[in-house]
C-alpha positions in Angstrom: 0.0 -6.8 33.5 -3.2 -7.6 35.3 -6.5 -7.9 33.1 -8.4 -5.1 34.6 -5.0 -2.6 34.1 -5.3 -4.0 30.2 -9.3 -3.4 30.3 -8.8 0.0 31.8 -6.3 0.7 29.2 -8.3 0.0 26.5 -11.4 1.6 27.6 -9.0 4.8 27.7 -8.1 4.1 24.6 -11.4 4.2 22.9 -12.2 7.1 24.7 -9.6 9.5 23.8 -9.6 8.4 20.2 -13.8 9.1 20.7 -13.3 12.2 21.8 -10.8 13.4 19.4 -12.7 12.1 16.5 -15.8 13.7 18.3 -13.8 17.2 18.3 -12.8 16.8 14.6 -15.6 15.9 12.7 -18.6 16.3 15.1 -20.6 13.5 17.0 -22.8 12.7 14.0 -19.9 11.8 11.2 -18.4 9.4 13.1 -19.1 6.0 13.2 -18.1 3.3 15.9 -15.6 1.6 13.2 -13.6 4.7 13.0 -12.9 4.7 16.5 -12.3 1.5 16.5 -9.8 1.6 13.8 -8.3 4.9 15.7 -7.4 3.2 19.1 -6.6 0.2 17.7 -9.2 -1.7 19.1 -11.2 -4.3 17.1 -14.9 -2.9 15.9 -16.3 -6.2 17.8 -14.3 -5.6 21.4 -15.1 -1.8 21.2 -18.9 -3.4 21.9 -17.7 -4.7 24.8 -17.0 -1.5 26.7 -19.9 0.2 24.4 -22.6 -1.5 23.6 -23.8 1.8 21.4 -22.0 5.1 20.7 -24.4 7.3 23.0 -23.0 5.6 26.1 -19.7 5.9 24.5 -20.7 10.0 24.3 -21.8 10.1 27.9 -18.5 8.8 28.8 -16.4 11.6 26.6 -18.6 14.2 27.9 -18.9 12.8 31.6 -15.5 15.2 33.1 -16.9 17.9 31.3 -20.1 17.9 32.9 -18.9 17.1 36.3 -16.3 20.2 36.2 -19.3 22.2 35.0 -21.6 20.9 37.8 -18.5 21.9 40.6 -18.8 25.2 38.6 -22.4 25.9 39.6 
């Protein structure tokens, strides 16, 4: 598998497991180590793809806001 197919993986993986965790218990109660531990991705890689969990939210939140935007 090439690297940036593995890369692309795991950046889907963090975010489905953000927004999930997002959905659950609100942005607030959860911390980076949860999704981490959720998608199976180690806390110290996870930084890699986001170096802080706002950029992570932006990401979660980025299809919503573009599907709203074609709304308007």
């Amino acid at each position: 598998m090439p690297m940036q197919t593995v890369k692309d993986h795991i950046k889907s993986d963090i975010l489905q497991s953000a927004a999930t965790l997002f959905l659950e218990k609100g942005y607030l109660k959860v911390p980076m180590r949860e999704i981490a531990h959720k998608s199976g991705v180690g806390l110290s890689n996870i930084y890699n793809y986001y170096p802080c969990k706002d950029d992570l939210l932006v990401d979660v939140l980025r299809p919503l806001l573009a599907a709203m935007y074609r709304m308007l």
